[in-house]
C-alpha positions as a Markdown table, in Angstrom:
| # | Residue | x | y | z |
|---|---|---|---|---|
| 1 | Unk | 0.0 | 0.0 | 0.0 |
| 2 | Unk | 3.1 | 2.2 | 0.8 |
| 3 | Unk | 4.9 | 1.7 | -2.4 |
| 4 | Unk | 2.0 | 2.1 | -4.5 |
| 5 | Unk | 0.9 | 5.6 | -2.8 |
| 6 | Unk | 4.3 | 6.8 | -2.9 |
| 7 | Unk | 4.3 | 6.1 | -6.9 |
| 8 | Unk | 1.3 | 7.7 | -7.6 |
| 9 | Unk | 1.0 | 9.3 | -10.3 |
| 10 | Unk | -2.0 | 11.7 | -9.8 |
| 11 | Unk | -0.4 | 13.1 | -7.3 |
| 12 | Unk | 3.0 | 13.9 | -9.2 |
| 13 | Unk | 0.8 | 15.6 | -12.0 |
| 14 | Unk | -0.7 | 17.6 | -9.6 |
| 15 | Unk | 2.5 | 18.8 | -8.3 |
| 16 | Unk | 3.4 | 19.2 | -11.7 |
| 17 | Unk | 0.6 | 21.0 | -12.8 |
| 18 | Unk | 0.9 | 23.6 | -9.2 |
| 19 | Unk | 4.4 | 23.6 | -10.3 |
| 20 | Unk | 4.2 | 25.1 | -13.6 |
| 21 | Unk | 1.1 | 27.9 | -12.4 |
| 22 | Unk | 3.4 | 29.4 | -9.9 |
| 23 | Unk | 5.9 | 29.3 | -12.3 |
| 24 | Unk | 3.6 | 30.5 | -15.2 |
| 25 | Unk | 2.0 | 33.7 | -13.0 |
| 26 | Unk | 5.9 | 34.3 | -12.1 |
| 27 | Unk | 6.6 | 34.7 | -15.4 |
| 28 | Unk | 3.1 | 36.9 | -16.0 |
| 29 | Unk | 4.6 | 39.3 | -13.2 |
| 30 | Unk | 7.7 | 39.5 | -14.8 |
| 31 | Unk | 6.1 | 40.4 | -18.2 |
| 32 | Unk | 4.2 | 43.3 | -16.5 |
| 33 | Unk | 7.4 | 44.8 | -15.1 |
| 34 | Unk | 9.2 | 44.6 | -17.7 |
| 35 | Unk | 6.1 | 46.3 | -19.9 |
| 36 | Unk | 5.7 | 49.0 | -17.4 |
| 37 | Unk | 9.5 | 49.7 | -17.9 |
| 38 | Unk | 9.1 | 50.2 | -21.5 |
| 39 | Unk | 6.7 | 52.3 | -21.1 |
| 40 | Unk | 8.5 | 54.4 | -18.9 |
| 41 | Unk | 11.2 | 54.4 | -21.2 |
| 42 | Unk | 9.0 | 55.4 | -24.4 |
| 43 | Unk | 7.6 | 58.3 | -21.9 |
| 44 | Unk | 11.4 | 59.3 | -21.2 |
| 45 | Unk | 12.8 | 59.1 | -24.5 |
| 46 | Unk | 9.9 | 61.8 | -25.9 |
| 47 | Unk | 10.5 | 63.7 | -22.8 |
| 48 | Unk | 14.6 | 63.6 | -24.2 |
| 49 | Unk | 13.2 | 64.1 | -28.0 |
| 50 | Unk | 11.1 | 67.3 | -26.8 |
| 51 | Unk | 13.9 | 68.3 | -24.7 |
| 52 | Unk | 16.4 | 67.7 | -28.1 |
| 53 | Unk | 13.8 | 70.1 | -29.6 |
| 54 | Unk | 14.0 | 72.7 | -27.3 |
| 55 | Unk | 17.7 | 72.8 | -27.1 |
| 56 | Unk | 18.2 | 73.3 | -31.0 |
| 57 | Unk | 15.4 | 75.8 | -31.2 |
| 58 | Unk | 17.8 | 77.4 | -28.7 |
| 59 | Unk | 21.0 | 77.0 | -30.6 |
| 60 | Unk | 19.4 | 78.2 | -33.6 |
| 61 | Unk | 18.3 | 81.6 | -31.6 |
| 62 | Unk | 21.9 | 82.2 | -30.4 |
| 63 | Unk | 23.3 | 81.6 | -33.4 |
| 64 | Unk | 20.8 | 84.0 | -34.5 |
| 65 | Unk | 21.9 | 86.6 | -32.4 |
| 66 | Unk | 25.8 | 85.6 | -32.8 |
| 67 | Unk | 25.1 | 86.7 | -36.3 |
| 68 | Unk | 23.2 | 90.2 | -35.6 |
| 69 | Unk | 26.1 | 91.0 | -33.0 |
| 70 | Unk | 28.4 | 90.0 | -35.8 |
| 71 | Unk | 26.3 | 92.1 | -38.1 |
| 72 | Unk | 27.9 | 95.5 | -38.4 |
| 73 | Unk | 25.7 | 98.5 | -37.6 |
| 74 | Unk | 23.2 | 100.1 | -40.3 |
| 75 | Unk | 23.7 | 103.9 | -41.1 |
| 76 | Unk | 20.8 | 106.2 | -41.0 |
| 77 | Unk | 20.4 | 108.8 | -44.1 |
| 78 | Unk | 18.0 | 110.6 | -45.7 |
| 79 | Unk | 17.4 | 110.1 | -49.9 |
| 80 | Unk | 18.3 | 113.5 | -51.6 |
| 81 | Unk | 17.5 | 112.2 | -55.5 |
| 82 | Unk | 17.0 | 109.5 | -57.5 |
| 83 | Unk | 19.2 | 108.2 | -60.1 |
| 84 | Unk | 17.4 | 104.7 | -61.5 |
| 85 | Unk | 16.0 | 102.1 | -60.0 |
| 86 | Unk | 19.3 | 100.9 | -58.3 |
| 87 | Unk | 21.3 | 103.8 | -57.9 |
| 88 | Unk | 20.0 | 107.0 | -55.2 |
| 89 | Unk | 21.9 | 110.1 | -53.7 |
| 90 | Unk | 21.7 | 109.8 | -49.7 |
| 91 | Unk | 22.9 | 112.0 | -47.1 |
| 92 | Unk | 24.4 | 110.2 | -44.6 |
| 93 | Unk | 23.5 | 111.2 | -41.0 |
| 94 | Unk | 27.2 | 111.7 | -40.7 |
| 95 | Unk | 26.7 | 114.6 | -43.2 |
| 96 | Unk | 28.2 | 114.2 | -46.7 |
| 97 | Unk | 26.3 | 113.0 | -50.0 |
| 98 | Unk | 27.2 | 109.9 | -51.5 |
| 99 | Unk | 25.9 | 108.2 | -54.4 |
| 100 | Unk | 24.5 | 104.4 | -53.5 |
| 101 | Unk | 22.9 | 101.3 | -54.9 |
| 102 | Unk | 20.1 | 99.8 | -53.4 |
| 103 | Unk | 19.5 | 96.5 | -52.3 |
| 104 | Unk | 17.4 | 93.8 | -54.4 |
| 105 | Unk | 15.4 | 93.6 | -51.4 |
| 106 | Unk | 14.5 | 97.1 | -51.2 |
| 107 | Unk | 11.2 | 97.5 | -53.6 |
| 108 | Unk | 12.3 | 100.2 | -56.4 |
| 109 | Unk | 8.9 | 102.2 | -55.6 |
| 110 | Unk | 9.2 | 102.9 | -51.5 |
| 111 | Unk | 12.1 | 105.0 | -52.8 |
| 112 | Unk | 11.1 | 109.0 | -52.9 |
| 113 | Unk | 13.0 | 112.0 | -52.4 |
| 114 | Unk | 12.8 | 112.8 | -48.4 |
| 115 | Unk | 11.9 | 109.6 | -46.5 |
| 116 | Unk | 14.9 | 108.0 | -44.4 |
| 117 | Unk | 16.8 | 105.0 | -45.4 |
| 118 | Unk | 19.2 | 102.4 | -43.4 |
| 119 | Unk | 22.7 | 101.4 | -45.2 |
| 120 | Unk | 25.2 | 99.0 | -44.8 |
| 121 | Unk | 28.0 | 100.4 | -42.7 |
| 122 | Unk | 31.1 | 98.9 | -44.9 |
| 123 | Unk | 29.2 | 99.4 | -48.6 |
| 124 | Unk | 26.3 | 102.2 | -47.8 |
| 125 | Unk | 24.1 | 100.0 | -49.6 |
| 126 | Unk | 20.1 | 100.8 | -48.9 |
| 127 | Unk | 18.7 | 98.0 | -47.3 |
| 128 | Unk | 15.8 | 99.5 | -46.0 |
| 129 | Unk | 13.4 | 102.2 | -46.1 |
| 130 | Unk | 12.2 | 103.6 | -42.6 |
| 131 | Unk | 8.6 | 104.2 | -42.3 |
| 132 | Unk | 7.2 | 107.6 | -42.6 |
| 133 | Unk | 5.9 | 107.3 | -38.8 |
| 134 | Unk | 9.3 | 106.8 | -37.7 |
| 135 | Unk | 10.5 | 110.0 | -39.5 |
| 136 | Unk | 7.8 | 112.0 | -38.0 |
| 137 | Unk | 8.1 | 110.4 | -34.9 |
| 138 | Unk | 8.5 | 113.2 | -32.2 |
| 139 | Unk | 9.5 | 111.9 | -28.8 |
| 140 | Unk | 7.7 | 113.8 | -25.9 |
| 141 | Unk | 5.1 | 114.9 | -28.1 |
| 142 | Unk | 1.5 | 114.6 | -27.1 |
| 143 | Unk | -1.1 | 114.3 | -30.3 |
| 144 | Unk | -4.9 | 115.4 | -29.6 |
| 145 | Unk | -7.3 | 115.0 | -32.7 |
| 146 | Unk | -9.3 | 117.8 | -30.7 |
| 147 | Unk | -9.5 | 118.2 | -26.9 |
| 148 | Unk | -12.0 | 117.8 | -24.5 |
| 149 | Unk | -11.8 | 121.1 | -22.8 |
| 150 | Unk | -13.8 | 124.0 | -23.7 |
| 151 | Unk | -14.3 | 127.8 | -22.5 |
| 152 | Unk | -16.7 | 126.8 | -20.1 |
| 153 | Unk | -14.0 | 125.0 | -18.5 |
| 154 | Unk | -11.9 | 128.3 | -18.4 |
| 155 | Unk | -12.8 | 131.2 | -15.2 |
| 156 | Unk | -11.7 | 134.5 | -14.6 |
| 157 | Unk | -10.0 | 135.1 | -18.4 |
| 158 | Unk | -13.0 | 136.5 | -20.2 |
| 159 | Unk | -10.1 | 139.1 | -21.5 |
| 160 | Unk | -7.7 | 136.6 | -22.6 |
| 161 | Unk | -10.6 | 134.3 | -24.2 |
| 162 | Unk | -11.7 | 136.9 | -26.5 |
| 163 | Unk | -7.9 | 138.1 | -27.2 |
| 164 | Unk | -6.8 | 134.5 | -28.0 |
| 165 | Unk | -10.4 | 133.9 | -30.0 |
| 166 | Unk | -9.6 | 137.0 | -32.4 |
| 167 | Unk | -5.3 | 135.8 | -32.9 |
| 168 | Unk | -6.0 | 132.0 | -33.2 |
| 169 | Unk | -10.2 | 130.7 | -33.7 |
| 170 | Unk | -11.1 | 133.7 | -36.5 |
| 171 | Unk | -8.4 | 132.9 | -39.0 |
| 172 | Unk | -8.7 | 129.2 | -38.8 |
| 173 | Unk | -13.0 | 129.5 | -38.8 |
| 174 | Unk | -13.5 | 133.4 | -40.7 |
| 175 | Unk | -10.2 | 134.0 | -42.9 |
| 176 | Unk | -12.6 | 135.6 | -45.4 |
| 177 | Unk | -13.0 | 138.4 | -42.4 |
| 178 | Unk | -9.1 | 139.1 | -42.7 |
| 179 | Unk | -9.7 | 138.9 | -46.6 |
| 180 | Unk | -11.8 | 141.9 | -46.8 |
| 181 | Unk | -10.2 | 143.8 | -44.3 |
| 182 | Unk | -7.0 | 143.2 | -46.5 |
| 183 | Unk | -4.3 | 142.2 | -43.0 |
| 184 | Unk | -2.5 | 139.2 | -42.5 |
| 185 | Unk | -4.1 | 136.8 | -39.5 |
| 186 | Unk | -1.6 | 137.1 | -36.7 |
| 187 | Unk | 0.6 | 133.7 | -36.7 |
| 188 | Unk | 1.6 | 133.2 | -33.3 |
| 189 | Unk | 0.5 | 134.1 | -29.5 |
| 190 | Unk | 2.7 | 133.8 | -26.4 |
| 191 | Unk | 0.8 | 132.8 | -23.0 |
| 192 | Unk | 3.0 | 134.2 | -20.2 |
| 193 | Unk | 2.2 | 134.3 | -15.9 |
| 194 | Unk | 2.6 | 132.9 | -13.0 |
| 195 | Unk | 2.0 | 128.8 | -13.0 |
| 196 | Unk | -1.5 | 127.2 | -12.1 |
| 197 | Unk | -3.2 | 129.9 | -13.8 |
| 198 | Unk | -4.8 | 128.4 | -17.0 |
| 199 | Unk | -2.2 | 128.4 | -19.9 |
| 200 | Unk | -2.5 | 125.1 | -20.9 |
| 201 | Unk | -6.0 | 124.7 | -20.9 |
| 202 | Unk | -6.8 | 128.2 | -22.7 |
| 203 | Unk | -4.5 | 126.6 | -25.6 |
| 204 | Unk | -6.6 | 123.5 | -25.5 |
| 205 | Unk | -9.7 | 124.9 | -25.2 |
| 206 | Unk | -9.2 | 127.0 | -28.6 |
| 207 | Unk | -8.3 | 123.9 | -30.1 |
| 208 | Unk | -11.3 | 122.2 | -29.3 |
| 209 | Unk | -13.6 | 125.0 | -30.8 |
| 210 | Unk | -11.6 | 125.1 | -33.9 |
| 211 | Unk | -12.1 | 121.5 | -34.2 |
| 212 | Unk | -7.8 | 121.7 | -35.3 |
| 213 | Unk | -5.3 | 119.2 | -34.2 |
| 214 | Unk | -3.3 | 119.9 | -30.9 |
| 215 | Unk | 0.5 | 119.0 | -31.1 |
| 216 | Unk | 2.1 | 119.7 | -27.7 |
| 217 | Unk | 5.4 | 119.5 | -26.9 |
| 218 | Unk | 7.3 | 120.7 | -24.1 |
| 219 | Unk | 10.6 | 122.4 | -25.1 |
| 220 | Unk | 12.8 | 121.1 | -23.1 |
| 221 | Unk | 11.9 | 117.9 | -25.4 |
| 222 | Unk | 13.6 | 120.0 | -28.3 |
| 223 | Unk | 16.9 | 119.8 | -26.2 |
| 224 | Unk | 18.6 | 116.6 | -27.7 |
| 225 | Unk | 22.3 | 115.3 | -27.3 |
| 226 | Unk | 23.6 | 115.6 | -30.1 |
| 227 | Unk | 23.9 | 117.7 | -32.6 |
| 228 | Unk | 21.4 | 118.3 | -35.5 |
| 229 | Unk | 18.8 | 116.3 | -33.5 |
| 230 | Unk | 17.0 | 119.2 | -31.8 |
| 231 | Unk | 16.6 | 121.1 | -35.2 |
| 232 | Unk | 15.6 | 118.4 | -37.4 |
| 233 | Unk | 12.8 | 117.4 | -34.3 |
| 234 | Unk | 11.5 | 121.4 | -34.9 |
| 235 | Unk | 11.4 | 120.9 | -38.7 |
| 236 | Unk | 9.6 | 117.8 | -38.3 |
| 237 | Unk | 7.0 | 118.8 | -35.6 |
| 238 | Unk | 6.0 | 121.7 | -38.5 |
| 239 | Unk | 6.1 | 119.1 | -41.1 |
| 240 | Unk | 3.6 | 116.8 | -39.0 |
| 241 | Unk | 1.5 | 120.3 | -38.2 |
| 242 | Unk | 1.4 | 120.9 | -42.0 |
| 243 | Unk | 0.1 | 117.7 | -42.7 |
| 244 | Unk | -2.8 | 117.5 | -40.3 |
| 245 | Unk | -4.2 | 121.1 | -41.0 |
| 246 | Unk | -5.8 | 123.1 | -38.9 |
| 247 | Unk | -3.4 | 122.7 | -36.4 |
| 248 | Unk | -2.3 | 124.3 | -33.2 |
| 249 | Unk | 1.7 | 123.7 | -32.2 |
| 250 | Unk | 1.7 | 124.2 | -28.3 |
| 251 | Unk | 5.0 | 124.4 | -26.9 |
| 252 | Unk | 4.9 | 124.2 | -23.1 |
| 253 | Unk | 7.5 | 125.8 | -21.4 |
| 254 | Unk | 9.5 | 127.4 | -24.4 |
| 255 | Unk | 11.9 | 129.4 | -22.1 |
| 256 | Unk | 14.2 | 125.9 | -22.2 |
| 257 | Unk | 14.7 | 126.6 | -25.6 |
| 258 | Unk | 13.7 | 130.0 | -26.2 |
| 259 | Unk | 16.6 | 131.9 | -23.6 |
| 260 | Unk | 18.7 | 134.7 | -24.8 |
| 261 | Unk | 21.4 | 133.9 | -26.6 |
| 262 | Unk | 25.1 | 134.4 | -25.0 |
| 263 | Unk | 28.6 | 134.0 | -26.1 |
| 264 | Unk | 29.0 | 130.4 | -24.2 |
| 265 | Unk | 31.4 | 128.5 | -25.7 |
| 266 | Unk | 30.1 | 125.3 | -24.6 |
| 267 | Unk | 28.7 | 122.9 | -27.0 |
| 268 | Unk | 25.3 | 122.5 | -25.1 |
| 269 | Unk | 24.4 | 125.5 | -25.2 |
| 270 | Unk | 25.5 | 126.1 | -28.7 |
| 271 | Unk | 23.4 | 122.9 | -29.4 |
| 272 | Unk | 20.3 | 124.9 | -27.8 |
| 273 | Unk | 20.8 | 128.2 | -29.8 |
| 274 | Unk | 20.5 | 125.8 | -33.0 |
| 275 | Unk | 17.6 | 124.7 | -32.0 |
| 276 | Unk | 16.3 | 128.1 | -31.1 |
| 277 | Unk | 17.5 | 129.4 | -34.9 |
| 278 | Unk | 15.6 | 126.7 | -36.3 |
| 279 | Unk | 12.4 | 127.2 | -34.1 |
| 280 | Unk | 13.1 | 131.0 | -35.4 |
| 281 | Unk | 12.8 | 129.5 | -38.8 |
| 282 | Unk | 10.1 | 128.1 | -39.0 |
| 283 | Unk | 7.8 | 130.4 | -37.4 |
| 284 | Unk | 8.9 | 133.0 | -39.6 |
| 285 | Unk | 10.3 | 131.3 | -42.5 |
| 286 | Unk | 9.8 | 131.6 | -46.7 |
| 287 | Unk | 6.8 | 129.0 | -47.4 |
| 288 | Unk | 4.0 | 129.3 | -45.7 |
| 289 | Unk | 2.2 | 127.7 | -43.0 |
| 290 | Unk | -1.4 | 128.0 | -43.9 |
| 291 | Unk | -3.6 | 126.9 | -41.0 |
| 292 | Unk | -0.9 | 126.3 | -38.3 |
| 293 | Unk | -0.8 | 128.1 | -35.6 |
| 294 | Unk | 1.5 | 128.3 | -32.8 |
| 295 | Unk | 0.5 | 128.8 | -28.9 |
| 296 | Unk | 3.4 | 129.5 | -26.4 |
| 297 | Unk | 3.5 | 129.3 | -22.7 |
| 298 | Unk | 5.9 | 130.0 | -20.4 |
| 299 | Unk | 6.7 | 131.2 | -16.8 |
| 300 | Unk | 10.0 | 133.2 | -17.8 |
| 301 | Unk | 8.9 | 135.7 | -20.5 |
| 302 | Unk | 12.0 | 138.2 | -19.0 |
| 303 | Unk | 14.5 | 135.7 | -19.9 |
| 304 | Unk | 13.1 | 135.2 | -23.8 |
| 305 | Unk | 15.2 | 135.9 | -26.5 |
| 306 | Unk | 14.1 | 139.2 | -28.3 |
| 307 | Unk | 14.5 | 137.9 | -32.1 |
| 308 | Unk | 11.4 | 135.6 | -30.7 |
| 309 | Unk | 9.0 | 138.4 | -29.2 |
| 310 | Unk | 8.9 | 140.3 | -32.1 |
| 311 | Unk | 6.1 | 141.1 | -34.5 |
| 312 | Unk | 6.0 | 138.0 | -36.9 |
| 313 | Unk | 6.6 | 135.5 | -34.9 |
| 314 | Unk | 4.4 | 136.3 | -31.6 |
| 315 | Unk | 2.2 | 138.4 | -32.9 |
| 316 | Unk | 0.1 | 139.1 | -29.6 |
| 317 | Unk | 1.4 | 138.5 | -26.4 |
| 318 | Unk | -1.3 | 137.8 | -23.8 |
| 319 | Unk | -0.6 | 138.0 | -19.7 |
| 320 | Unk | -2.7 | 135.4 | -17.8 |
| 321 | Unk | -2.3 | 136.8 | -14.2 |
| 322 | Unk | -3.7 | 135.7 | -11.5 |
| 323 | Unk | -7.7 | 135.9 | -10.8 |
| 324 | Unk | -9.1 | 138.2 | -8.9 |
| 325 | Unk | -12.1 | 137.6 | -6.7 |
| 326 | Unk | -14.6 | 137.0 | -9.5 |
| 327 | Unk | -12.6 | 135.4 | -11.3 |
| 328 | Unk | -12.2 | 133.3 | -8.4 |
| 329 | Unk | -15.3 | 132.5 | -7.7 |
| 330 | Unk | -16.2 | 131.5 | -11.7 |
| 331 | Unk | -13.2 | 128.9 | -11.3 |
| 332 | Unk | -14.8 | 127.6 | -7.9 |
| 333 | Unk | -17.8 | 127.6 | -9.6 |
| 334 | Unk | -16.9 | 125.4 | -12.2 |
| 335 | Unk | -14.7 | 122.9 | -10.0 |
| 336 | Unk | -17.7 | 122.5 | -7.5 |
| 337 | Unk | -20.0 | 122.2 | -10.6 |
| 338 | Unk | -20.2 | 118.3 | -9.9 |
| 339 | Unk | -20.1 | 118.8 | -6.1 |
| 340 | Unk | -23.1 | 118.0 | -3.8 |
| 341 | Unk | -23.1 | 121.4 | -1.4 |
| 342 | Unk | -25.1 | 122.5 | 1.1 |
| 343 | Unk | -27.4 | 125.3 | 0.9 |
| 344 | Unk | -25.3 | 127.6 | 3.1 |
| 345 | Unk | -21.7 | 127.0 | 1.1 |
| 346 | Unk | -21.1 | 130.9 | -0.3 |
| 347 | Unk | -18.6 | 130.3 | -2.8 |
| 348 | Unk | -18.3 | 134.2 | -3.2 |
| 349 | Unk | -17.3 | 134.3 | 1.1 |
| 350 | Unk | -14.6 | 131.3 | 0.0 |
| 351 | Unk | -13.4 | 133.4 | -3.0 |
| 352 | Unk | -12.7 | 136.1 | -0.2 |
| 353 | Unk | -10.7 | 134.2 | 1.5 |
| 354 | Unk | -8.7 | 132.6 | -1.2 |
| 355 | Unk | -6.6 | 135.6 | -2.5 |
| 356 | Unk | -3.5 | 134.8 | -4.5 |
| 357 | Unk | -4.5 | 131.5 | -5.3 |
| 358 | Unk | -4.3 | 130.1 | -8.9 |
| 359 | Unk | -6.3 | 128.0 | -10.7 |
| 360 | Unk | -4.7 | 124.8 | -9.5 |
| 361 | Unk | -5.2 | 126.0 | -6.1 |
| 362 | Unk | -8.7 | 126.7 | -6.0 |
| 363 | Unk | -8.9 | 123.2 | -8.0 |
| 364 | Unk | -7.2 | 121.6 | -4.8 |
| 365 | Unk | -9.3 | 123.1 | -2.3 |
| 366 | Unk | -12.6 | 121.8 | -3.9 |
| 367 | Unk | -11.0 | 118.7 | -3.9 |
| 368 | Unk | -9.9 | 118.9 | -0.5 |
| 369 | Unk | -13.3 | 120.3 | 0.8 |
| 370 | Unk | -14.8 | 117.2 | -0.4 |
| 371 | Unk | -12.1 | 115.0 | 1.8 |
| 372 | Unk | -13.3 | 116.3 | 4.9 |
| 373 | Unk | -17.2 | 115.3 | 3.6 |
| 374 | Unk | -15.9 | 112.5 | 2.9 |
| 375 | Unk | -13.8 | 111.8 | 6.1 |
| 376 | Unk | -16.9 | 113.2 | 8.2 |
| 377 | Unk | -19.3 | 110.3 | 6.3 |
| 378 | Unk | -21.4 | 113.2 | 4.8 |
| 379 | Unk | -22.8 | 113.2 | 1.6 |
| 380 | Unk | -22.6 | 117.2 | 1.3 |
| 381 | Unk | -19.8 | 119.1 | 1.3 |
| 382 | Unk | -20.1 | 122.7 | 3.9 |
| 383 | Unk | -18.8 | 125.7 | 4.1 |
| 384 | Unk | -17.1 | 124.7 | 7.0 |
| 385 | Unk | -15.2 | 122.2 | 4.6 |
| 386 | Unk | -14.1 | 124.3 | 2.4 |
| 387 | Unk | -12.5 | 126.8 | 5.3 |
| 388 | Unk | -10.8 | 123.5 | 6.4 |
| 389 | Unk | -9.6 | 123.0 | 2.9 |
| 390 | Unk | -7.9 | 126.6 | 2.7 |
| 391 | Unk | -6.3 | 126.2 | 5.6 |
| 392 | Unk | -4.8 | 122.8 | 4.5 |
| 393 | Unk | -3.5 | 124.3 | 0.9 |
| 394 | Unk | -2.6 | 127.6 | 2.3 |
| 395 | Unk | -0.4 | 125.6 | 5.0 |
| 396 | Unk | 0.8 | 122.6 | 2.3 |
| 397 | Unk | 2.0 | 126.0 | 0.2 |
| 398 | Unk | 3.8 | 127.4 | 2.9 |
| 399 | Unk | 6.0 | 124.3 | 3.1 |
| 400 | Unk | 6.6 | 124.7 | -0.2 |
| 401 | Unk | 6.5 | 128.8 | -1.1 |
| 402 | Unk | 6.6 | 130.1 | -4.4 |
| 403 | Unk | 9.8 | 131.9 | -5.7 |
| 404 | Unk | 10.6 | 135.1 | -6.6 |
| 405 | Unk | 10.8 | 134.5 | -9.9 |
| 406 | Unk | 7.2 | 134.3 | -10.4 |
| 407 | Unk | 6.2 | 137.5 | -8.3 |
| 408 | Unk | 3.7 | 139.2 | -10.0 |
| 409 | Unk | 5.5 | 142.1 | -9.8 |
| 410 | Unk | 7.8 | 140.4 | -12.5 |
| 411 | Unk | 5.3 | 140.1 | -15.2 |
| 412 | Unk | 4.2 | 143.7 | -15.1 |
C-alpha cells in the first residue's frame, strides 16, 4: 500500500501542474514589469526628443543673435534724389552726400526724395526704407485729434478768451473776415504768468472749438544730445502740423529753448541756440504755413530771446495773471459744478478768502473740501469744509512757497 501511494501518479501531475502555475504567474509578473519599464522608457525618450527640440530651437536663436552681434551696424540717411531704379543720392546722417545702390530687397517704388533710409555700414548700400511714422516720430510729443476742454471750463480770463479767439479761432474758422479787411491773420500768440493759472487749458480749449489738431510738446523735449537732432525734431513737428491742418503747435514751457542767446562757448548751449534758430525759422520762415498756428506758454517771459518776441513770430502776447475775486469765484464755480453742497456754502465768502490763489489751487481746495465730507461720512460738502480745505493748501503751500521769480511784480 506504501509503495504504490508513494508512486502515484496523480499526485506527481498535480505537483506538476501547481508547479508550472506558480511558475507560469511568475513569469506573468515579470512580463508586466518589464512592460511598465518600457513604457517608462517610451515616456522618457519623448521627454529627451522634446527636450532635443527645445535645445536646437535654442541653438538656432543664439546663433541667431551671434550673427546680428556679428552684423555691423546700419547707417541712418536721408534720400536726396533719384538716379534709377538701383542707384540714389543719400545723405548720410554723418553729413556728406554719397551716391549708392540699393538692395534687391529694397522695392524700387518705397524710394522717394525725403523719406529716411538704413545702409550698410562697410558698402552704404540701402537695405531699408524707414517708415514715414518713424520719420515723423516726435518723442515727448502729445497728439490730440481735438481736446476735451472748452471755454466753459476756463474762469476769470474773459479778456484773454476773446484776445486769444480774435489771434487764433477767427483765421482758422472766418479767414474771409481778414480777406476783406485786406491784413494778415496774426501767426503766433505767447501765454506768459505765474504757474497754475490756465495756460495750458486756454491753448486747448481753442483747439477744441476750432475743431484743429493739438500738437504739444514741451521744449525742453527739443533739447537733444547731439547735434542736428533738436533742429531736425523742430522741422519735423511743423512738417507733422502741415500735414494735419488746422493745427495748433503748443509748446509748453519754451523758455528751455527759447533763452537769450550768449557767447558760451560750450557745446550744449550752442546745441540749444541751434535749435532756437531753427524754431526762429520756422515760425517765420519763406513758405508758408497755412492753418498752423502756434501757442506758447511760459513762466519766464523776461528771460526770452528778443528775435522771438517780435512782430511776426508772436504776434500778440497775452498776460494770464492771476484771478481776482470773480474770477475766483467763476473757477470755484466750475470745480464745484459736480459737487453735492449745502445750501449755506457761499462760494463768493470762499473766493474772499482765497486771494493769491491760482487756478490749480482753488482746484485743490474743492478737492480737498470734499475730503473732509468724505472723512466726516457726509454726503454734502459745507462751508465749514471748504475753510478747512484753505487752511490745509494755504499751509501745504507754505512748506513749499513760491519763488521770486514768479512774483507778480515780475510780469508787469
Amino acid at each position: 500500500m506504501g509503495e504504490n501511494s508513494a508512486h502515484n501518479p496523480e499526485i506527481e501531475d498535480e505537483d506538476l501542474k501547481q508547479y508550472l502555475l506558480n511558475r507560469i504567474a511568475a513569469l506573468e509578473s515579470k512580463n508586466m514589469q518589464y512592460k511598465e519599464q518600457v513604457r517608462q522608457l517610451d515616456i522618457e525618450k519623448k521627454n529627451i526628443e522634446n527636450q532635443k527640440i527645445r535645445y536646437e530651437r535654442e541653438i538656432r536663436k543664439l546663433k541667431s543673435e551671434v550673427e546680428k552681434l556679428r552684423s555691423p551696424p546700419l547707417v541712418i540717411g536721408t534720400v536726396s534724389d533719384i538716379i534709377d531704379e538701383q542707384r540714389v543720392i543719400v545723405q548720410s546722417s554723418a553729413g556728406p552726400r554719397f551716391m549708392v545702390r540699393v538692395s534687391n530687397f529694397v522695392r524700387p517704388e518705397d524710394i522717394k526724395p525725403g523719406l529716411r533710409c538704413t545702409m550698410n555700414q562697410q558698402s552704404l548700400t540701402v537695405v531699408e526704407v524707414l517708415q514715414e511714422a518713424f520719420d515723423s516720430q516726435i518723442y515727448g510729443m502729445e497728439v490730440v485729434d481735438s481736446p476735451e476742454e472748452t471755454y466753459d471750463d476756463i474762469g476769470g480770463l474773459e479778456e484773454q478768451i476773446r484776445e486769444i479767439k480774435e489771434a487764433v479761432e477767427l483765421p482758422l474758422i472766418r479767414p474771409e473776415l481778414f480777406r476783406s479787411v485786406g491784413i494778415l491773420p496774426p501767426k503766433g500768440v505767447l501765454l506768459y504768468g505765474p504757474p497754475g493759472t490756465g495756460k495750458t487749458l486756454l491753448a486747448r480749449a481753442v483747439a477744441h472749438e476750432t475743431q484743429a489738431h493739438f500738437l504739444r510738446v514741451v521744449g525742453s523735449e527739443l533739447v537733444q544730445k547731439y547735434i542736428g537732432e533738436g533742429s531736425r525734431l523742430v522741422r519735423e513737428l511743423f512738417e507733422m502740423a502741415k500735414k494735419n491742418v488746422p493745427s495748433i503747435i503748443f509748446i509748453d514751457e519754451i523758455d528751455a529753448i527759447g533763452a537769450m542767446r550768449s557767447e558760451s562757448t560750450t557745446s550744449g548751449d550752442r546745441e540749444v541756440q541751434r535749435t532756437l534758430m531753427q524754431l526762429l525759422a520756422d515760425m517765420d520762415g519763406f513758405e508758408n504755413r497755412g492753418d498752423v498756428k502756434i501757442v506758447a506758454a511760459t513762466n519766464r517771459i523776461d528771460i526770452l530771446d528778443q528775435a522771438l518776441l517780435r512782430p511776426g513770430r508772436f504776434d500778440r502776447i497775452i498776460e494770464i495773471p492771476l484771478p481776482n475775486v470773480e474770477g475766483r469765484r467763476s473757477i470755484l464755480e466750475i470745480h464745484s459744478a459736480n459737487m453735492a453742497l449745502d445750501a449755506g456754502v457761499d462760494l463768493h465768502e470762499v473766493a474772499e478768502l482765497t486771494d493769491s490763489k491760482n487756478g490749480s489751487e482753488l482746484r485743490a481746495i474743492c478737492t480737498e473740501a470734499g475730503m473732509f465730507a468724505i472723512r466726516a461720512e457726509r454726503t454734502k460738502v459745507y462751508q465749514s469744509d471748504f475753510i478747512k480745505a484753505i487752511d490745509k493748501v494755504t499751509l501745504d503751500l507754505a512748506h513749499h512757497p513760491k519763488c521770486s521769480p514768479y512774483d507778480s511784480a515780475m510780469f508787469a
